[in-house]
C-alpha positions as CSV (number, residue, x, y, z in Angstrom):
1,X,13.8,-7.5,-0.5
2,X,14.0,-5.4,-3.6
3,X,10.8,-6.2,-5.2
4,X,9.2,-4.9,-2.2
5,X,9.1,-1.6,-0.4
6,X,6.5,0.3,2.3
7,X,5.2,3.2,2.0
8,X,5.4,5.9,5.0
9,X,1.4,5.3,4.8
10,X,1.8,1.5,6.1
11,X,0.9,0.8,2.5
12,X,3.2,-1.9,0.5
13,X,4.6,-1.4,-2.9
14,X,5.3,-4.8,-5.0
15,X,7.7,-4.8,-8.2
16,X,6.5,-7.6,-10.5
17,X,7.0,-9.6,-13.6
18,X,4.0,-11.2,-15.0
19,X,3.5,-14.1,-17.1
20,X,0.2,-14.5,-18.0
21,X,-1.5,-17.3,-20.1
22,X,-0.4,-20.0,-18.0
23,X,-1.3,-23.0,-16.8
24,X,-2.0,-22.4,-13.6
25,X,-1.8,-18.8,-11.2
26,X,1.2,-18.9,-8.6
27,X,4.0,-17.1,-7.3
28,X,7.0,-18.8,-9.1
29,X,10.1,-16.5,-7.1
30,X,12.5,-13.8,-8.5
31,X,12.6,-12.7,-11.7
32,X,16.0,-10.0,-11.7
33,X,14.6,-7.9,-8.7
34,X,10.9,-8.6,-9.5
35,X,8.5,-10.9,-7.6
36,X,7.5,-13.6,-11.0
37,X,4.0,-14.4,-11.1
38,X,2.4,-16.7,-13.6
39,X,-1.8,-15.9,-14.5
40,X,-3.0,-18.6,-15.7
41,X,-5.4,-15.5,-17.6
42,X,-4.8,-14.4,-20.7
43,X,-3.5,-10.8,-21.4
44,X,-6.3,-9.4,-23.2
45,X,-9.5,-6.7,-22.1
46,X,-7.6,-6.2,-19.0
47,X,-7.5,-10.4,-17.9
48,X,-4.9,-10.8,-16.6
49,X,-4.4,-7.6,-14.7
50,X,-8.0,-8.3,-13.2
51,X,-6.8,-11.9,-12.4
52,X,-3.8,-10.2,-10.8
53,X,-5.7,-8.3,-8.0
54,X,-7.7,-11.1,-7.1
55,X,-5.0,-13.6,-6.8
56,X,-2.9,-10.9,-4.9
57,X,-5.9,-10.0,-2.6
58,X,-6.5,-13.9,-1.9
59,X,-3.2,-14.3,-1.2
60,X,-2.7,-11.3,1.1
61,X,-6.0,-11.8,2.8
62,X,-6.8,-8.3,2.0
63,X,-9.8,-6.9,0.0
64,X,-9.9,-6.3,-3.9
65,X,-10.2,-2.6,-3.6
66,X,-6.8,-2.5,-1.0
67,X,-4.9,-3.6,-4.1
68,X,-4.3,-1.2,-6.9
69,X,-1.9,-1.2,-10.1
70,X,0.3,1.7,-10.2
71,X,1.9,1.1,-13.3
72,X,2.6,-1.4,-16.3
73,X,-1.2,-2.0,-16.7
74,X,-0.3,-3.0,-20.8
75,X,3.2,-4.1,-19.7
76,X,4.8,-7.6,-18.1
77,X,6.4,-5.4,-15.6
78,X,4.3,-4.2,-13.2
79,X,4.2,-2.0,-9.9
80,X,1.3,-2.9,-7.2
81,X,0.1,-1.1,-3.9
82,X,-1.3,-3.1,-1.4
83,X,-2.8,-1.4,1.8
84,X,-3.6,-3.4,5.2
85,X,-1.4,-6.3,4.8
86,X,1.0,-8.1,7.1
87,X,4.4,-8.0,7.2
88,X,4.3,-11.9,8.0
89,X,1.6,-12.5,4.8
90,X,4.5,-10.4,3.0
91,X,6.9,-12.7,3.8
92,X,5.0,-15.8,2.7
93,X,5.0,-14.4,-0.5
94,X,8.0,-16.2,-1.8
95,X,7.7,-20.1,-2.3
96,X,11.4,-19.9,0.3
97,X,9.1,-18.0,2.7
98,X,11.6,-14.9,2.0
């Protein structure tokens, strides 16, 4: 999977493309080699990247502070480490299941 890679630390690194101000927060599938994701948060004060971790650290079963945005924090295209997930909760991502 290209949007995803681990880290030698265990840790995960996810390549995204946001959409924010949409109706409804969910994984929505590739996007080019990004994971999409559409916030249903606006993308102002920081939103929708706030929105982001949470919804990723729901999702992954993981807590807020074992998510952190790398890069893109102003930008659609973003880069996110996430520490103590599973490979199987990785998988899951996708609406396919990978």
């Amino acid at each position: 999977m290209v949007w995803l890679s681990r880290a030698a630390d265990g840790s995960v690194m996810l390549t995204l493309h946001i959409q924010p101000g949409a109706k409804k927060t969910e994984i929505v599938g590739l996007h080019g080699e990004a994971l999409k994701i559409r916030l249903a948060a606006p993308p102002v004060d920081g939103k929708a990247n706030a929105a982001l971790i949470a919804y990723l650290a729901r999702v992954c079963g993981v807590s807020r502070s074992d998510v952190a945005l790398v890069s893109g924090e102003s930008a659609r295209a973003k880069r996110v480490r996430i520490t103590g997930v599973a490979d199987e909760v990785l998988a899951a991502l996708l609406p396919d299941g990978g």
